[in-house]
C-alpha positions in Angstrom: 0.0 0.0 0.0 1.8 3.2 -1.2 1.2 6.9 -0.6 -0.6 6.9 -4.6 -3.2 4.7 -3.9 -4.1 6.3 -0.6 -4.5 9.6 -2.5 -6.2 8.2 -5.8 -8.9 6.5 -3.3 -9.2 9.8 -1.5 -9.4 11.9 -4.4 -12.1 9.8 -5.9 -14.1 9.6 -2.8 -13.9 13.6 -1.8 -15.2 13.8 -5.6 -18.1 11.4 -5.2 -18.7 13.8 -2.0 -18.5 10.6 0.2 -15.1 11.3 2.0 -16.6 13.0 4.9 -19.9 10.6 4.8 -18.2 7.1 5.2 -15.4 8.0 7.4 -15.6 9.4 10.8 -12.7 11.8 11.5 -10.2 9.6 13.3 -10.3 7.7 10.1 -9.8 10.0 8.1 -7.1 11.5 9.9 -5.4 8.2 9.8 -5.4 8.5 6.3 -4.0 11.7 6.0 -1.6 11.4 8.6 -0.1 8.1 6.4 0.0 10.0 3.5 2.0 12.7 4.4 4.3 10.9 6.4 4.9 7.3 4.5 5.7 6.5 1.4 5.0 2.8 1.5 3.1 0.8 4.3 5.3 -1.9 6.1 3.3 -2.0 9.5 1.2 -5.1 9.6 -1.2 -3.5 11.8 -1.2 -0.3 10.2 -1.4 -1.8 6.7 -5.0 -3.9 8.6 -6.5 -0.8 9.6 -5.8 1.1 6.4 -7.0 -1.8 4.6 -10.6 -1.3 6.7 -11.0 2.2 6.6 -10.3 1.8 2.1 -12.7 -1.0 2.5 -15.1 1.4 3.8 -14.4 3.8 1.4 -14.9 1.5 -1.6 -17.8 0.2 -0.1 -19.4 3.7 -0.2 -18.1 4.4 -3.5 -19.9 1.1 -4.7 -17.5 -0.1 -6.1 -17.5 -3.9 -7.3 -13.9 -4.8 -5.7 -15.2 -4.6 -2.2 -16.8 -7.7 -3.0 -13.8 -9.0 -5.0 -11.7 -8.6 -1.6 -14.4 -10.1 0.8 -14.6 -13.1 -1.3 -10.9 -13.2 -2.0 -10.3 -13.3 1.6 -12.7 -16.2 2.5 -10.9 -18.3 -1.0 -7.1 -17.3 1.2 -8.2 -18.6 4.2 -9.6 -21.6 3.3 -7.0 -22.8 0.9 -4.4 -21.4 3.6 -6.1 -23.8 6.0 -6.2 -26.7 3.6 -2.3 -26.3 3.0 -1.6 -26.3 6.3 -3.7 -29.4 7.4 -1.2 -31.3 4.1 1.6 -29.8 6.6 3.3 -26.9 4.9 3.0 -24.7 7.6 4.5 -21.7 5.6 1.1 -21.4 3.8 -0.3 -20.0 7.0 0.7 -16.5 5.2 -1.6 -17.0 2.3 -4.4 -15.8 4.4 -2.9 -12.3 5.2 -1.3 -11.5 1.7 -2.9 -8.8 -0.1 -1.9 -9.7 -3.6 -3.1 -13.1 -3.1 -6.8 -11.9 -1.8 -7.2 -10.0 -5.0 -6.1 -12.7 -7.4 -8.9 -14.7 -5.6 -11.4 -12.5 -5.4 -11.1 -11.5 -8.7 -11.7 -15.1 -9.8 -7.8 -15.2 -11.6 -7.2 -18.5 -9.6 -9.9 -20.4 -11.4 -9.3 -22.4 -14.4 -11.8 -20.8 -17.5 -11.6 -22.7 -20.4 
């Protein structure tokens, strides 16, 4: 999560007039505060709570990727369970990788012939 996509979502959202409506003002504080002080995200726990309050945001914006991440999130954890329970305990990560979510969610992991 980078400084750019914190300020594209923001842009968008105080366009759409929904900035102000979907976040309270500790959130959007938050979001300011990251923005002008980090460039990238490495905090686990900041990069969670970020990844709430844009899941908010999207949510208000209606925007279909909401969805996308909800359901890519359920498809992590259960295939990160599954590998686990065949012993590669490493796969334990799956369920909190961002990048993997998405490819999920967005149905890339299925085979479409």
């Amino acid at each position: 999560m980078t400084r750019e996509v914190l300020a594209r979502l923001r842009t968008r959202a105080l366009r759409q007039q929904v900035w102000s409506r979907a976040l309270d003002h500790l959130e959007r504080g938050l979001v300011d505060l990251t923005m002008r002080w980090v460039d990238q995200v490495e905090s686990g726990r900041l990069r969670r709570v970020l990844m709430e309050i844009l899941a908010k945001l999207v949510r208000a914006l209606d925007n279909g990727m909401v969805k996308a991440l909800e359901r890519g999130k359920r498809w992590a954890a259960r295939s990160s369970d599954l590998a686990v329970r065949w012993g590669d305990t490493q796969s334990y990560r799956w369920r909190l990788e961002e990048a993997f979510q998405r490819f999920l969610g967005l149905g890339l992991g299925t085979a479409n012939d």
